[in-house]
C-alpha positions as CSV (number, residue, x, y, z in Angstrom):
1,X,89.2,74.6,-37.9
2,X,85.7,74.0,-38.0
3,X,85.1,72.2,-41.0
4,X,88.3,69.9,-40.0
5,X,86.6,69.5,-36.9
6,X,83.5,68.3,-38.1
7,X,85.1,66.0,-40.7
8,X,86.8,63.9,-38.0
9,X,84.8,63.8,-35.8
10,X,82.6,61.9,-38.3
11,X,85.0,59.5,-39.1
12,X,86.5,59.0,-36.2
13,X,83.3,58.4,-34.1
14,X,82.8,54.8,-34.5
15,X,87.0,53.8,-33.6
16,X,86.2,56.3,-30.5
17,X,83.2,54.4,-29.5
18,X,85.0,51.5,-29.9
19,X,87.8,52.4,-27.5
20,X,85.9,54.3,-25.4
21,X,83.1,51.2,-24.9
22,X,86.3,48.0,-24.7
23,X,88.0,50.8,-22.1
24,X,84.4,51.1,-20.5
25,X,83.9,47.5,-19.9
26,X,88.1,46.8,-18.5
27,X,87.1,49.7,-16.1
28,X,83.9,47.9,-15.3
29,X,85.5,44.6,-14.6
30,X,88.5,46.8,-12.0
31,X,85.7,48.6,-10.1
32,X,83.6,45.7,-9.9
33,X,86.8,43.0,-8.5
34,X,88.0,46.2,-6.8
35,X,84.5,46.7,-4.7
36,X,84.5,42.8,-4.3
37,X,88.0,42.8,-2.4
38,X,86.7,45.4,0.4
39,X,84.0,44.2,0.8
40,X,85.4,40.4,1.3
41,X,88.1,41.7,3.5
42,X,90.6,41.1,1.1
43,X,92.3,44.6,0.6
44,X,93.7,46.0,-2.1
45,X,97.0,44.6,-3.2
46,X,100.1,47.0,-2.0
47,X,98.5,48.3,0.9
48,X,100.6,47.8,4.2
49,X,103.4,45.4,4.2
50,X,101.7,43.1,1.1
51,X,98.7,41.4,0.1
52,X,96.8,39.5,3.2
53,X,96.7,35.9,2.9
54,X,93.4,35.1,1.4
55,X,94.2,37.1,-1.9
56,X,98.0,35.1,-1.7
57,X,96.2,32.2,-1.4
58,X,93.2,32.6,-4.2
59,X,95.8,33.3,-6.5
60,X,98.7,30.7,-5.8
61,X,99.6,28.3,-7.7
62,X,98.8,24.3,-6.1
63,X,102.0,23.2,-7.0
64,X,105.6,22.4,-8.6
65,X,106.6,20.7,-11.6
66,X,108.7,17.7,-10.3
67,X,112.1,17.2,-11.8
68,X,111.1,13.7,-13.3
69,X,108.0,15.0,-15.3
70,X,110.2,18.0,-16.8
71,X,111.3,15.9,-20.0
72,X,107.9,14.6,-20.7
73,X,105.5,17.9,-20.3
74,X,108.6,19.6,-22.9
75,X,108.4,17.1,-25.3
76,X,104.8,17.5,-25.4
77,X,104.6,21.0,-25.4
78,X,107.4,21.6,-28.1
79,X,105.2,19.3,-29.9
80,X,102.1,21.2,-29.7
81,X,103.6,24.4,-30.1
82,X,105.0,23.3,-33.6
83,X,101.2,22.6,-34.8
84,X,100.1,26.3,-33.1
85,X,102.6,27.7,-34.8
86,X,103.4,26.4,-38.9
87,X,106.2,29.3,-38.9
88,X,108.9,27.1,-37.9
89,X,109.9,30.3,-35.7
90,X,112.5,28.8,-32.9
91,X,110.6,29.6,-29.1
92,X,112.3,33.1,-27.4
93,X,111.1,31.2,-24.1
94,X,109.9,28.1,-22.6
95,X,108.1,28.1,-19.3
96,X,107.1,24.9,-17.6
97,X,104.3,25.2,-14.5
98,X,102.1,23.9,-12.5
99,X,98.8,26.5,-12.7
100,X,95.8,25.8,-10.6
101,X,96.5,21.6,-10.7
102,X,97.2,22.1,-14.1
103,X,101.0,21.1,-15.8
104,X,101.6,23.5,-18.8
105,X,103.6,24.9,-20.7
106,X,103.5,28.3,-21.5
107,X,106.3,28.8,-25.1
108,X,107.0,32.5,-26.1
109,X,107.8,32.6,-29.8
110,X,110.7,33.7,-32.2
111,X,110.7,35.8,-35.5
112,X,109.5,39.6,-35.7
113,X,106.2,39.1,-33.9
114,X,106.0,37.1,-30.1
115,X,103.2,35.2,-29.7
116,X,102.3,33.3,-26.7
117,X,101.1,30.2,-26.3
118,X,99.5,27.9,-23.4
119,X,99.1,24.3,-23.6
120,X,98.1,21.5,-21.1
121,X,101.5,19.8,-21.4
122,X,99.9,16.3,-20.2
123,X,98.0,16.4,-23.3
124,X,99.3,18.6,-25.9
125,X,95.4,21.2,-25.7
126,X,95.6,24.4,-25.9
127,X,95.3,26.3,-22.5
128,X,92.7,29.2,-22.4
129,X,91.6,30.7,-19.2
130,X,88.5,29.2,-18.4
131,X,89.5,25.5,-17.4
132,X,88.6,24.0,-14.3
133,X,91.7,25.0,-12.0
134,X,92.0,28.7,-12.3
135,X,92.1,30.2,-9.8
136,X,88.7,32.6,-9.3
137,X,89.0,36.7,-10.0
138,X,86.9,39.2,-8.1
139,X,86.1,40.5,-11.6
140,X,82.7,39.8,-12.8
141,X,83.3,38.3,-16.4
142,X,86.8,36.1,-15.2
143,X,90.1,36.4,-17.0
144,X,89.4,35.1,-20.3
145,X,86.6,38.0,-21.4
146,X,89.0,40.7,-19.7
147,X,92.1,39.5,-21.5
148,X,90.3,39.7,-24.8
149,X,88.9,43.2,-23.8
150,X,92.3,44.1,-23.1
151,X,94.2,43.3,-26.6
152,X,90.9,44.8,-28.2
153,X,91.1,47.7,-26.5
154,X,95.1,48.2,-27.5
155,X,94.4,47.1,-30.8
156,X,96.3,43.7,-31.3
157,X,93.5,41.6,-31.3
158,X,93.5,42.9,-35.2
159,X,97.1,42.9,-35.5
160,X,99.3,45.9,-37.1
161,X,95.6,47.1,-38.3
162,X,94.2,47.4,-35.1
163,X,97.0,49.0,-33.7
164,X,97.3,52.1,-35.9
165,X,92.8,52.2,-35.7
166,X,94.2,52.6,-32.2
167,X,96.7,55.0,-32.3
168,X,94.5,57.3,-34.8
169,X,91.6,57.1,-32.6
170,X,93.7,58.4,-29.7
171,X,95.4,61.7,-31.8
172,X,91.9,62.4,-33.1
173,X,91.0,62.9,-30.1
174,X,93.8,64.9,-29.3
175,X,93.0,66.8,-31.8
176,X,88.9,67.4,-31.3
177,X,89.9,68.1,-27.7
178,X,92.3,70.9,-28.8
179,X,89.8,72.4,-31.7
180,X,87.5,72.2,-29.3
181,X,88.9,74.7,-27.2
182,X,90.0,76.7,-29.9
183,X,86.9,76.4,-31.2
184,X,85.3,77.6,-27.6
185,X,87.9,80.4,-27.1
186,X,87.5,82.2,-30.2
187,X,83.4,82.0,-29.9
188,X,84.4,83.4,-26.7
189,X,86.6,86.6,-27.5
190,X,83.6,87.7,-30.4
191,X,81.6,87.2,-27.7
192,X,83.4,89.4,-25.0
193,X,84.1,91.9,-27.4
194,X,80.4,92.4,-27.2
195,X,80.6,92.4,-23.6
196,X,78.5,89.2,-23.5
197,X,81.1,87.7,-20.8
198,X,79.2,84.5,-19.6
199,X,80.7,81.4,-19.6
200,X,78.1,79.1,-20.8
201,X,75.6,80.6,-23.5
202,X,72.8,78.6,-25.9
C-alpha cells in the first residue's frame, strides 16, 4: 500500500496542482465578488424574496431584438457560424439577443460534440466576454478569465484529454486519501500494541 502510494502520488502531483490551483483561483474570484456584493449593499442572490434591484439591474440586459431586425442578425449569424464551424454540423439551437447594447447571436451546434458560439450579429465577429457592453461582475478578473478557469478546471479546455487528466486526478485522490488512512491506522495499531497511544507522533 505504501509503495502504491508513493508511486501516485508522484505522478499524479502535477494534474493535482493543476486542479487544485484553476479550483483555487474560481474560489478566489466567488469570495472576492461574494465580499464585493455585502459590502456594496447588493446581497447575495436568493436571499429574501429575490435579488434587490441594483444586482437586477447590473446584470440586465438593455434591450429586445425588434421583430424587423430578426431576419437580418440570422442571416448574418448563420453565416458566421458556418466559417466557425467547417463541420457542416446543422445548429441544435439558435438564440437571437440583445446583450449589454449588443445584437447577437448565440448558435449551439449539432453532431456528437455541442459547441457554442457567440457572434456580434450586426457584423458577423466573434463575441467573447470582454466587449464594451457587458455588464460589470463583482469578480475581480471579469467573466472571460473565470469562464476559461472554469472549462480548465473541468477539463474541456483540452477536450476528451483533459477530461479523463480530470477524472484521474480526482480518483487519485480518492485513493491517496483512503491509503492515507490506511496507511495512518495500521502505523497506529503497531503503535498501540506498544501502548504508545498518542495521536500525533514524529
Amino acid at each position: 500500500m505504501r509503495r502504491f502510494h508513493r508511486w501516485i502520488s508522484v505522478v499524479a502531483a502535477i494534474f493535482i496542482l493543476y486542479v487544485a490551483t484553476t479550483g483555487l483561483m474560481m474560489a478566489f474570484d466567488n469570495i472576492w465578488g461574494s465580499i464585493y456584493m455585502e459590502t456594496h449593499g447588493l446581497m447575495i442572490p436568493g436571499r429574501g424574496n429575490g435579488p434587490p434591484p441594483a444586482l437586477v439591474k447590473m446584470f440586465a440586459d438593455n434591450g429586445t431584438v425588434s421583430d424587423a431586425e430578426l431576419a437580418s442578425l440570422l442571416r448574418t449569424t448563420l453565416n458566421a457560424e458556418a466559417h466557425a464551424d467547417p463541420s457542416g454540423s446543422p445548429p441544435r439551437v439558435i438564440r437571437l439577443r440583445n446583450y449589454g447594447g449588443m445584437p447577437q447571436g448565440a448558435v449551439v451546434t449539432g453532431g456528437e460534440t455541442a459547441q457554442q458560439f457567440v457572434f456580434n450579429a450586426t457584423n458577423g465577429e466573434s463575441a467573447g466576454l470582454y466587449e464594451r457592453g457587458y455588464p460589470l461582475t463583482p469578480m475581480p478578473f471579469q467573466w472571460g478569465a473565470h469562464e476559461t478557469w472554469k472549462r480548465m478546471h473541468r477539463g474541456d479546455f483540452f477536450g476528451l484529454t483533459g477530461r479523463w487528466i480530470d477524472l484521474l486526478s480526482g480518483l487519485a485522490i480518492l485513493f491517496l486519501t483512503i491509503s492515507g488512512i490506511n496507511m495512518y491506522l495500521q502505523l497506529y495499531g503497531a503503535r498501540s500494541r506498544l501502548s504508545r497511544r498518542g495521536v500525533f507522533w514524529r
